[in-house]
C-alpha positions as CSV (number, residue, x, y, z in Angstrom):
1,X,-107.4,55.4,-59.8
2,X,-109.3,57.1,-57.4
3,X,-112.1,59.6,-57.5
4,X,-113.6,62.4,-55.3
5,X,-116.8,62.7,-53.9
6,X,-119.2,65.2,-56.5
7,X,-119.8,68.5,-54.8
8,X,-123.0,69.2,-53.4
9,X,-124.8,71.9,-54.5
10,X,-128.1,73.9,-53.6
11,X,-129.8,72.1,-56.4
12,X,-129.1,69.1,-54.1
13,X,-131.6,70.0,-51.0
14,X,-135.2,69.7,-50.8
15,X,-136.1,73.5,-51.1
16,X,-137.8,73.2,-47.4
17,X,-134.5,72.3,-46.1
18,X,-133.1,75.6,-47.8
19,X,-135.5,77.6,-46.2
20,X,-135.1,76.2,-42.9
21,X,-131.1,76.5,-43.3
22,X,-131.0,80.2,-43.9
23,X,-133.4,80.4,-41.2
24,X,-130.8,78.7,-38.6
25,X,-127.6,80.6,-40.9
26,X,-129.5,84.1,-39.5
27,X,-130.5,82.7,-35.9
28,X,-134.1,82.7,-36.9
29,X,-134.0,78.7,-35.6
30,X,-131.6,76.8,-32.9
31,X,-129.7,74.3,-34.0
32,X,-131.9,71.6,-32.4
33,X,-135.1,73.6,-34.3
34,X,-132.9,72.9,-37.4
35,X,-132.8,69.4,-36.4
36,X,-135.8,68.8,-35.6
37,X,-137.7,70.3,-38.3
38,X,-135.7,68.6,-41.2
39,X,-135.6,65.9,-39.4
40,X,-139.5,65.2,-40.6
41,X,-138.3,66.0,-44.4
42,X,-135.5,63.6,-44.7
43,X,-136.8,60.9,-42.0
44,X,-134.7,60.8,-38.6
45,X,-132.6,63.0,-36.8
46,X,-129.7,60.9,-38.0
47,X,-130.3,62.2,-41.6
48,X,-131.0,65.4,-40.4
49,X,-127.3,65.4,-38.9
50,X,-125.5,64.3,-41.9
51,X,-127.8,67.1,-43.8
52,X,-126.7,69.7,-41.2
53,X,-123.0,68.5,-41.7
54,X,-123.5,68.4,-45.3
55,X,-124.6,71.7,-45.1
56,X,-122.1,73.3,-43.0
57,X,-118.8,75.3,-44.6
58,X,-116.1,73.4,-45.3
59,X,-113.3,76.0,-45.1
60,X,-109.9,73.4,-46.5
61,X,-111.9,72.6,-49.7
62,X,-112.5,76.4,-50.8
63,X,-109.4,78.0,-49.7
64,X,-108.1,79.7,-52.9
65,X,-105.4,81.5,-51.1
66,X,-102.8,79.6,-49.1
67,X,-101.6,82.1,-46.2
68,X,-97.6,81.9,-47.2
69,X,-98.8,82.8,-50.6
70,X,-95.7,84.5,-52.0
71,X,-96.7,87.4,-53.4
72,X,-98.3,88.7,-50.6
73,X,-97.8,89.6,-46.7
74,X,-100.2,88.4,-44.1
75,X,-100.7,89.1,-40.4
76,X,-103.2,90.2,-37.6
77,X,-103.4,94.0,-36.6
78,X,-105.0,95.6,-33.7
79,X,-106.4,98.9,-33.9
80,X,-108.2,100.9,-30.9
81,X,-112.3,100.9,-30.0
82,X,-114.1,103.9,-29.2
83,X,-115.9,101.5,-26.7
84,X,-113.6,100.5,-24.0
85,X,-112.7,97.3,-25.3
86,X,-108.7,98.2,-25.8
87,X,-107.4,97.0,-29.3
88,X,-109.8,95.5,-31.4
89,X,-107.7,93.3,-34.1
90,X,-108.4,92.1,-37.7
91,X,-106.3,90.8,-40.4
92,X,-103.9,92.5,-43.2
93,X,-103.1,90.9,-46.4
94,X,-101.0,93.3,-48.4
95,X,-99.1,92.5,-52.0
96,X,-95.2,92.1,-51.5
97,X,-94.1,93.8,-54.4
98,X,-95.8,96.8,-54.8
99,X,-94.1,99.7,-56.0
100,X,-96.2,102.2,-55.2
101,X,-99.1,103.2,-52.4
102,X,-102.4,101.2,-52.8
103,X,-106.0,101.6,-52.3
104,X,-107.6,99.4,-49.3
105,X,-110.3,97.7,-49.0
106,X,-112.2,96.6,-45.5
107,X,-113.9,93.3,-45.7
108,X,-116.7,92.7,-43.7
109,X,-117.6,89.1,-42.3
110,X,-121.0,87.2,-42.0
111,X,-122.2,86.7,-38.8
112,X,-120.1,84.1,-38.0
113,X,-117.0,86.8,-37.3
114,X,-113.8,86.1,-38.9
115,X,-113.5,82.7,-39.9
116,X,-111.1,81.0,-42.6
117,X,-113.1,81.8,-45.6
118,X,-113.1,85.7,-44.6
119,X,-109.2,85.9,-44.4
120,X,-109.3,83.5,-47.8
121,X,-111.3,86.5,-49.4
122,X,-109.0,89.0,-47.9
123,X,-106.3,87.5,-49.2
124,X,-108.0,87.2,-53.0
125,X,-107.8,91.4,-52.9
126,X,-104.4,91.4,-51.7
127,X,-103.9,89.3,-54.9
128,X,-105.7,91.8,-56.8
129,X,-103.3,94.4,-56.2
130,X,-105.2,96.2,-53.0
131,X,-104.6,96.3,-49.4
132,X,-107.3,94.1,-47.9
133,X,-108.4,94.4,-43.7
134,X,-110.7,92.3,-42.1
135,X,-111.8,93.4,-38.7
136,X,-113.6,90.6,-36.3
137,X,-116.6,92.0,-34.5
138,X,-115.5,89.0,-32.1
139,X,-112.8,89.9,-30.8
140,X,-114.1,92.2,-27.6
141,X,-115.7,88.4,-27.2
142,X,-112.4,86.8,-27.7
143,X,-112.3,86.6,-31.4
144,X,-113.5,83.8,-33.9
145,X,-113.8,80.8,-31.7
146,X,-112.6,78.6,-34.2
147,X,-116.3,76.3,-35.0
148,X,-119.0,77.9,-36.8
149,X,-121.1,76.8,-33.9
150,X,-119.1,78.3,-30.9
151,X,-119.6,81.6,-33.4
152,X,-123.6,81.0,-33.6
153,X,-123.4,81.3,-30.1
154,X,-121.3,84.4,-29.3
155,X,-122.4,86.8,-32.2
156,X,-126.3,87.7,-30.8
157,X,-123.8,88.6,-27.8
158,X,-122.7,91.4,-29.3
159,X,-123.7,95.1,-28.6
160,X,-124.3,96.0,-32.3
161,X,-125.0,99.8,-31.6
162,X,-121.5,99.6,-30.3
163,X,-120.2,97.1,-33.2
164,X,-121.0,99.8,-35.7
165,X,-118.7,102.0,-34.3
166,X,-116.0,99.5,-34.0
167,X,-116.4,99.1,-38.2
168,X,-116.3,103.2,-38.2
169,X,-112.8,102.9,-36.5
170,X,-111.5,100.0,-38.7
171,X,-112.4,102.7,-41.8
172,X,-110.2,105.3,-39.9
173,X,-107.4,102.4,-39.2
174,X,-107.2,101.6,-42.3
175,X,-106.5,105.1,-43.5
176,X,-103.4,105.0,-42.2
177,X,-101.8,101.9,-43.1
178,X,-98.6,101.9,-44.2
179,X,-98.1,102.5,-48.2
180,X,-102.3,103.7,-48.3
181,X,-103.1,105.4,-51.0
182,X,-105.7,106.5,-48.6
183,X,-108.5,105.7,-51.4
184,X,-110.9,102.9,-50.1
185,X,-113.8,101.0,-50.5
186,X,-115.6,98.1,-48.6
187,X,-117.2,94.6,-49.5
188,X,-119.1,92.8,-47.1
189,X,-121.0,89.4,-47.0
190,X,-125.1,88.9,-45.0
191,X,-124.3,90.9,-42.2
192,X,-121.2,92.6,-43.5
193,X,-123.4,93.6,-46.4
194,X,-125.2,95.8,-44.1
195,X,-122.6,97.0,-42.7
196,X,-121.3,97.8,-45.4
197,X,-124.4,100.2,-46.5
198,X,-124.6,101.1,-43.3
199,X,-120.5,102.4,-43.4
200,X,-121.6,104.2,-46.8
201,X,-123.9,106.2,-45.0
202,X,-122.1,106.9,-42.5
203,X,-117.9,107.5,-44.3
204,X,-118.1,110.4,-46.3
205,X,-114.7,109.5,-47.8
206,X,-115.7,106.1,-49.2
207,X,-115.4,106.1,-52.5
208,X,-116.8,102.7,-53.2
209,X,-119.1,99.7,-51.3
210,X,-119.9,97.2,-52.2
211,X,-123.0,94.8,-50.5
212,X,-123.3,90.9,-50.9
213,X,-127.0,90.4,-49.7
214,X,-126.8,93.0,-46.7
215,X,-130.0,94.4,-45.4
216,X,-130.5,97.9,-46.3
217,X,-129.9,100.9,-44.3
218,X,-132.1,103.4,-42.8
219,X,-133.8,104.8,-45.9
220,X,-133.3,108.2,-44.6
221,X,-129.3,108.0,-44.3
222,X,-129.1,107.0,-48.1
223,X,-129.1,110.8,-49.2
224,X,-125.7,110.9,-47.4
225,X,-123.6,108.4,-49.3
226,X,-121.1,109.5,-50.9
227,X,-119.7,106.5,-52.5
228,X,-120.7,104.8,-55.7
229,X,-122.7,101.7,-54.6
230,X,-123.4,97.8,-56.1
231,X,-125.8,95.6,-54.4
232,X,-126.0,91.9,-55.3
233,X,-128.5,90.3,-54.4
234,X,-130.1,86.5,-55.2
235,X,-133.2,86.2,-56.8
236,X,-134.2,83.3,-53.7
237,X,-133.4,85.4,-51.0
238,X,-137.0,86.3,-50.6
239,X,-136.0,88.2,-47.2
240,X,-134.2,90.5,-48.7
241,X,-135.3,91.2,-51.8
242,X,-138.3,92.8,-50.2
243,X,-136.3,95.7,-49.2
244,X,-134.6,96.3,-52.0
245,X,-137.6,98.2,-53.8
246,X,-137.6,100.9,-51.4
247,X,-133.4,101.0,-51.1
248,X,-132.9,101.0,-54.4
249,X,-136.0,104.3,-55.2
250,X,-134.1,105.8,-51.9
251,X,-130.7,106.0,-54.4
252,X,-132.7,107.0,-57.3
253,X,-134.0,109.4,-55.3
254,X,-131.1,111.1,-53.7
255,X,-129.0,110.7,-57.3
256,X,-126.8,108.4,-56.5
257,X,-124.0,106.3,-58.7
258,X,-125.1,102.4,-58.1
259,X,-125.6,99.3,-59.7
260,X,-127.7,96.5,-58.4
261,X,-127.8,92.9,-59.4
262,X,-130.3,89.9,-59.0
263,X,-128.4,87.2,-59.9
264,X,-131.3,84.3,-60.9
265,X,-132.0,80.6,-59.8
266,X,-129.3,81.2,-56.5
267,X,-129.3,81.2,-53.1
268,X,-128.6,83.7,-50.1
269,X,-124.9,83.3,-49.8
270,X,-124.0,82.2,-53.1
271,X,-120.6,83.9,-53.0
272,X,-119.6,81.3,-50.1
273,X,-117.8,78.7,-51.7
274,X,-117.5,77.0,-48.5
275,X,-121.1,75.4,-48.4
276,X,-123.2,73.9,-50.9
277,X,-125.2,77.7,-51.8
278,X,-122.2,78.3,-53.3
279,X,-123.2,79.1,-57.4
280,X,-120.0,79.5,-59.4
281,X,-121.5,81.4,-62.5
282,X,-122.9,83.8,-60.1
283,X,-119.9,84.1,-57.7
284,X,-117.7,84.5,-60.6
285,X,-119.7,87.4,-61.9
286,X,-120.4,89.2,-58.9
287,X,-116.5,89.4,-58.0
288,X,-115.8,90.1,-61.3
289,X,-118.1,93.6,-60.9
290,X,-116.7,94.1,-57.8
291,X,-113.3,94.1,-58.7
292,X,-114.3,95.9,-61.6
293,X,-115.6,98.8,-59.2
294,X,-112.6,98.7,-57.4
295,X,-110.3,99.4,-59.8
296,X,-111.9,101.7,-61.6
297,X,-113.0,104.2,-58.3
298,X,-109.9,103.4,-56.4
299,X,-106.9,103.3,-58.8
């Protein structure tokens, strides 16, 4: 009888070496700056390696949607950019029985564009009865480059100025995907949790968005959401909880319909089930209240 290796978890890591991995996760430090810095915690760059590796998502072991699921349709789409990029492209996943229109839901990536776990979530909302679209900022770049590395390297790349307004026409694609109910909302992950407050501020029609530990958006845009908010958060994400003070008096303050959750004792990306900040209780809840929202402002 055979058994499989435990599953790390953040509990697992010397806190430094947490700090100094979402430091590299946001481009704050190079890879080698990774290296060499934990490198003096766990004694040699050869540990540090098998740390970083440890560390590092591991997209086969999460999946919790296989692509030929059958009950739903999958594919890539291409839609056009107000930047002179030609099509921009991300990917559909759509239930194959539906009887009637459905609401959609665009999914925004981390900044690692989108990568196997990204199209795994997308497929999870296709599962729960929505039409789910996932563009990749990458694509202008030649799309996700297959390695979280070669990503690290092409994302600070991007334009963002003009990335925004590639997100603004995937809202107006997916409007008119076939068998739309035309009601939509958004859920996005690190950087696609600003984007998606920054989308809110910026789609009148929204109805719902939804933010995985996004950086706020310009306080004074907030008075023009439209769409009822929930922000997760985790309570050792000490970057961004400092802003979330001043977002959450700025939706107080303009009267707005939100919800926002610190979720205790987890880590900056503890919805990614691909690397050891993964926190199951939390993850579990946090989609749970998102699909909650969804169904209830959408259906």
């Amino acid at each position: 009888m055979t058994t499989s290796t435990p599953r790390k978890t953040a509990a697992d890591f010397q806190p430094e070496v947490m700090r100094l991995f979402d430091r590299y996760v946001h481009g704050d430090l190079s890879r080698r700056g990774f290296l060499e810095a934990s490198s003096k915690i766990v004694a040699g760059l050869a540990a540090a390696e098998a740390l970083l590796l440890a560390l590092s998502p591991n997209f086969a072991m999460a999946q919790q949607v296989a692509p030929d699921h059958p009950d739903i349709t999958t594919g890539y789409q291409e839609f056009a950019s107000p930047n002179g990029y030609g099509n921009l492209r991300g990917y559909l996943a759509k239930p194959k029985h539906a009887n009637q229109p459905l609401p959609c839901v665009l999914v925004v990536h981390e900044n690692r564009g989108l990568n196997p776990h990204i199209e795994d979530i997308t497929r999870r909302l296709a599962l729960d009865n929505f039409i789910a679209f996932a563009p990749d900022a990458l694509f202008p770049l030649g799309g996700y480059p297959g390695t979280e590395d070669k990503a690290r390297e092409l994302f600070p790349k991007l334009d963002q100025s003009k990335t925004r307004e590639d997100f603004l026409s995937a809202t107006q694609a997916l409007k008119g995907i076939a068998d739309s109910t035309e009601k939509m909302g958004v859920v996005g992950f690190c950087y696609g949790g600003a984007i998606a407050n920054f989308l809110a501020t910026r789609v009148p029609d929204l109805t719902a968005a939804v933010a995985f530990y996004g950086g706020a958006p310009a306080l004074e845009e907030v008075k023009h959401i439209k769409a009822e908010m929930l922000i997760h958060h985790a309570s050792k994400d000490e970057r961004l909880l400092a802003g979330w003070p001043k977002y959450e008096a700025a939706l107080k303050e303009a009267g707005l319909a939100y919800q926002g959750f610190i979720y205790e004792g987890v880590e900056h990306g503890f919805n990614n089930d691909t690397t050891p900040r993964y926190d199951s209780a939390a993850a579990t809840l946090a989609w749970k209240r998102t699909i909650d929202l969804f169904n209830r402002r959408l259906r």
